[in-house]
N, C-alpha and C positions, 0 to 999 in steps of 0.2 A: 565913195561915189555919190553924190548929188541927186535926186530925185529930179527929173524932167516928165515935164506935161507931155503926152505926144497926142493923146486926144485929146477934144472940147465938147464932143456931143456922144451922146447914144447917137450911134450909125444904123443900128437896125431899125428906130421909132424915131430919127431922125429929129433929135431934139437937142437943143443945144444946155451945156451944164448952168450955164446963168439960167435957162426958161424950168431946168429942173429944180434948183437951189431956190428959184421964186416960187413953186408950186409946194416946196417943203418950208418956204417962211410963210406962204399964204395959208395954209393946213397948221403948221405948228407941232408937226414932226420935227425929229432929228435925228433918231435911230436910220441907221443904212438903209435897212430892210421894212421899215414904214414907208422911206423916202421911194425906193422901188415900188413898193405900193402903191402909192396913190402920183406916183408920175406914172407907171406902168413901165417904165423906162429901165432898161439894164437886166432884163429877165430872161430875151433870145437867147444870144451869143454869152455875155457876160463880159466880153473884151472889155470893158469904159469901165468895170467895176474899178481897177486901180488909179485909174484919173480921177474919176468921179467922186470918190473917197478923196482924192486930195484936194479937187476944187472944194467940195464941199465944205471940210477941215478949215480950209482957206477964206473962203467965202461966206459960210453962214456965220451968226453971233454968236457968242462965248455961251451962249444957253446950249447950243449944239454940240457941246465937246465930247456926247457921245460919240461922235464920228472921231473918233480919233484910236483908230486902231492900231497897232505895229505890226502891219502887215506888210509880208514880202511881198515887193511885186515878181512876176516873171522877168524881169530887167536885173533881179536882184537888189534892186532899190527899196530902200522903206518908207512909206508912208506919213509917216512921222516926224523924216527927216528933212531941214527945210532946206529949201532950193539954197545954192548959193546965189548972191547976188552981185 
């Protein structure tokens, strides 16, 4: 099974993953958990953590490839694994 996006923002701080992914290239983070930091983003609820991980993965530059976890989602889906297309 294929990994799908179902969300695109932190819902709790109402923030969309591209304005998070920019505030972790404009800092010069790439660890998850710095990224949470200094967006403040994904800390409420936690639900966007499995998206957010894969935009990220997806979206930031190869300098980022800490973000690359194999990590289950609740979907059963991994993280890791790429979308088909």
């Amino acid at each position: 099974m294929n990994w799908r996006e179902r969300m695109t923002r932190c819902e709790c701080h109402e923030t969309e993953f591209a304005d998070i992914a920019e505030t972790a290239r404009r800092t010069g983070v790439h660890q998850f958990d710095q990224v949470l930091q200094v967006s403040g983003c994904g800390k409420t609820c936690t639900a966007c953590h499995c998206d957010l991980k894969h935009y990220l993965r997806r979206n930031l530059d190869p300098g980022a490839s800490a973000i690359t976890p194999a990590l289950v989602c609740s979907s059963g889906d991994r993280v890791d694994e790429p979308a088909a297309a």
